[in-house]
N, C-alpha and C positions, 0 to 999 in steps of 0.2 A: 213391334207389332206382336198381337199375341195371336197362335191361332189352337185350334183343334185337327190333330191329323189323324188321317187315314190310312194304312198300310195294308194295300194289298198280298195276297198269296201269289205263289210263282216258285215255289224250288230256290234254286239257284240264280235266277230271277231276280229275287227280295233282295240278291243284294245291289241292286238299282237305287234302293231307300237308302244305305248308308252317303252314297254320292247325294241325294236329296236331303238329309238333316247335313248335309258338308256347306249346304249352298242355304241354306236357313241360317244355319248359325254367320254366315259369312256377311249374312244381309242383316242379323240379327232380330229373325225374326223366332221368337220363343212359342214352340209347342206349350200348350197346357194342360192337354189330355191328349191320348194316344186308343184309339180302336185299330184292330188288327185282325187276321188273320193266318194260318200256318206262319209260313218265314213272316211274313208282314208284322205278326204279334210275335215271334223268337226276336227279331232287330225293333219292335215297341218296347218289348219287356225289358231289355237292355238300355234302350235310352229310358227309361223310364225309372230304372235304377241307378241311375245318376250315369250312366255311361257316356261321353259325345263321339263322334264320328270315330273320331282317332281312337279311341280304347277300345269303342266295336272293334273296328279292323285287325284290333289287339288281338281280342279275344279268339275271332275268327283264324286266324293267324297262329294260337297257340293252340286247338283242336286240331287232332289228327284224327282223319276221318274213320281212319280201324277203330279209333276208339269208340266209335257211335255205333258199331256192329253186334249184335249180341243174336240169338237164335228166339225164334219166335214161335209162342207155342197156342197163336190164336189164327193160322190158317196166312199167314204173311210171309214176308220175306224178313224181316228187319224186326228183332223185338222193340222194347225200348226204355232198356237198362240202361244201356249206354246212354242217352241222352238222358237220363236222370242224371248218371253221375254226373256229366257237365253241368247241366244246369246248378248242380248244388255249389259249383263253383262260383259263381257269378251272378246267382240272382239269390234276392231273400225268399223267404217262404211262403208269403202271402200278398197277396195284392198289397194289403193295409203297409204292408212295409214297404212298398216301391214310393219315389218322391211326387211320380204325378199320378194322375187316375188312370186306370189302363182295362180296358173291354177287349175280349178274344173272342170268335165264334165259336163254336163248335155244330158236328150233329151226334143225337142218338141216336148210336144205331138201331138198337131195336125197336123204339117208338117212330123213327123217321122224322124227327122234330129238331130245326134249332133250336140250340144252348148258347146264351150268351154269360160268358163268368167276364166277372168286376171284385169279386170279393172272394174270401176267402183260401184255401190249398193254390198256391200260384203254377208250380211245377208238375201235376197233373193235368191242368187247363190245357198249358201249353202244348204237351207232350198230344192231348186229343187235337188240340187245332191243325196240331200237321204230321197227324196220322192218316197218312192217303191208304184208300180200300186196298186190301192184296199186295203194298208193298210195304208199310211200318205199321207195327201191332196196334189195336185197338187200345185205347186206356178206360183199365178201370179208372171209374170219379164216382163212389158212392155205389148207389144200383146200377151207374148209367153205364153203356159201352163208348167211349166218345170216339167218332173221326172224323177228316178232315174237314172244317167248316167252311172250305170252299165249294163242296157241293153245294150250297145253300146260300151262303152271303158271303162271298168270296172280297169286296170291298164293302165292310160296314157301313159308309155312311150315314145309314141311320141310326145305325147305335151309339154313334158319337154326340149324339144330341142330347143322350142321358149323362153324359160327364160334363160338357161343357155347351155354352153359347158362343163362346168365341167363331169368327170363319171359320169354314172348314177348307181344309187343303187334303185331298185324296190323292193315293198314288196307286196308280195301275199297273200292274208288272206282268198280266195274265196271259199267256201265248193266244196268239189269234187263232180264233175258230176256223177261218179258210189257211190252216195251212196244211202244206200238202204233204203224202204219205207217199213214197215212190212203190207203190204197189208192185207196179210192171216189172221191179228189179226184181235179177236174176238170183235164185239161192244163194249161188255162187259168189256172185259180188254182193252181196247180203248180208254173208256170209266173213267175207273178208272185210267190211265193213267195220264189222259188230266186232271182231277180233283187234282190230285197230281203235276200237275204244269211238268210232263214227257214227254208228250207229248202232237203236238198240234191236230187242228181238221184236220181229214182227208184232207178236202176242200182246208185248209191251206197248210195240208201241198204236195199235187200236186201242186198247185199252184207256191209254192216256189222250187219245184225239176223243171218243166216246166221253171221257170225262171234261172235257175241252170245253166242246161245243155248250150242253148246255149253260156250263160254268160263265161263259160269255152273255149270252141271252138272260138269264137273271141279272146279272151285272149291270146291262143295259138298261133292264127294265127297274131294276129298284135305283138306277140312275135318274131314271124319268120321273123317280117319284119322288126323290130326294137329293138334285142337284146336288153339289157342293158346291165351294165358292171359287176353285180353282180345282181343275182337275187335271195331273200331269202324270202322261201316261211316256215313261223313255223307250225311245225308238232302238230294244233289244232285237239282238239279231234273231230272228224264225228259228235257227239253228242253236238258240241257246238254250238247250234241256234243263229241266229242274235240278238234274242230277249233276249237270255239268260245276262244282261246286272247285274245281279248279280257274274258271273264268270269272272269278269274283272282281277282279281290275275291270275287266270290259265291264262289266254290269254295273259297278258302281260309276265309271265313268262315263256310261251311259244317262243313270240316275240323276249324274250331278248338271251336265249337261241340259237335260230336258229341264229340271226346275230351274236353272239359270234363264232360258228361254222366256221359260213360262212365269216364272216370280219378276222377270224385267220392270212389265207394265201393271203388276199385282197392289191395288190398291184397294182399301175397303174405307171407301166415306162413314 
């Protein structure tokens, strides 16, 4: 079976989709175009450059995360040098050279408008699709400032419809909009939390539930207007941060899990 996938954003999340292409390939059902966003299009753009589950896991496995660090000098935390040089690792340079078709989102920042790239500079694309506001720099693309196109269209489905007609199969990786922020906690144990790597700084983490919520609500709503034909969203734990980029087992094992569930009874007449 052939289909068209979907890869949503999520952090550390996203890597829920390498357990999902584990259980595709196992059933043998062949993607033939890939829409994505942030992590969703970094794990499309790799499968899409001939990678299968196993050599992702490679990849991810030979990056050290010091190496994605570099100084930022557009008002963030994280430039995004470092993730240049990876990428020239392991991806070509242009969409046109990847083996199937591959759509990313993005937004401008300064117009406030989705971007969606399919063609042309592949390694700038990328680099804006999972540039979140205030923590990884802005990428120049031309005029444009690009970042994360999960404000905006966090699971493309719809943009998948301009590469292929095959089904669509979407994966949801996105934290849920009710969850909860221990307000009530003490500095103290806040405090000692955040020191233990448990949790993050307060600041942080409104910021990131602010960016949440609506993210979800769009989601839903360009859901309602463009189904897909299978939608498998893995039961990640609440507690699993985008940053958390040590939990990449659970997450994919989560991944592979749910679409094993959900591809069980997956049939398209």
């Amino acid at each position: 079976m052939k289909i068209a996938l979907v890869l949503g954003g999520g952090g550390a999340r996203g890597f829920a989709h390498i357990g999902v292409l584990k259980s595709l390939a196992e059933r043998g059902i062949e993607p033939v175009a890939i829409a994505g966003c942030s992590m969703g299009g970094l794990v499309g753009a790799l499968f899409a450059a001939g990678n299968d589950h196993r050599q992702i896991l490679k990849i991810i496995h030979s990056i050290k995360p010091w190496k994605l660090l570099d100084v930022s000098r557009m008002g963030s935390l994280i430039g995004g040098k470092g993730m240049a040089h990876e990428m020239e690792k392991y991806l070509p340079k242009t969409f046109e050279e990847l083996n199937l078709p591959l759509a990313v989102t993005a937004v401008d920042l300064q117009q406030g408008n989705l971007v969606v790239f399919n063609e042309g500079p592949l390694h700038p694309a990328l680099r804006g699709t999972s540039s979140i506001p205030g923590i990884i720099s802005p990428e120049k693309y031309g005029d444009r400032y690009l970042i994360d196109g999960g404000l905006l269209n966090n699971l493309p489905v719809d943009v998948i419809h301009s590469l292929s007609n095959s089904p669509v199969v979407a994966v949801d990786v996105a934290p849920p909009a009710n969850r909860n922020i221990p307000l009530d906690e003490s500095l103290l144990d806040r405090s000692k939390k955040i020191i233990r790597g448990k949790n993050r700084p307060m600041v942080f983490e409104l910021f990131m539930k602010a960016f949440d919520i609506p993210q979800v609500m769009l989601t839903e709503a360009r859901l309602a207007l463009n189904p897909p034909s299978l939608l498998i969203r893995p039961k990640l734990s609440v507690d699993l941060k985008m940053e958390d980029m040590n939990r990449y087992d659970e997450a994919i094992d989560a991944g592979y899990e749910a679409a094993e569930k959900a591809l069980e009874n997956f049939h398209i007449n």
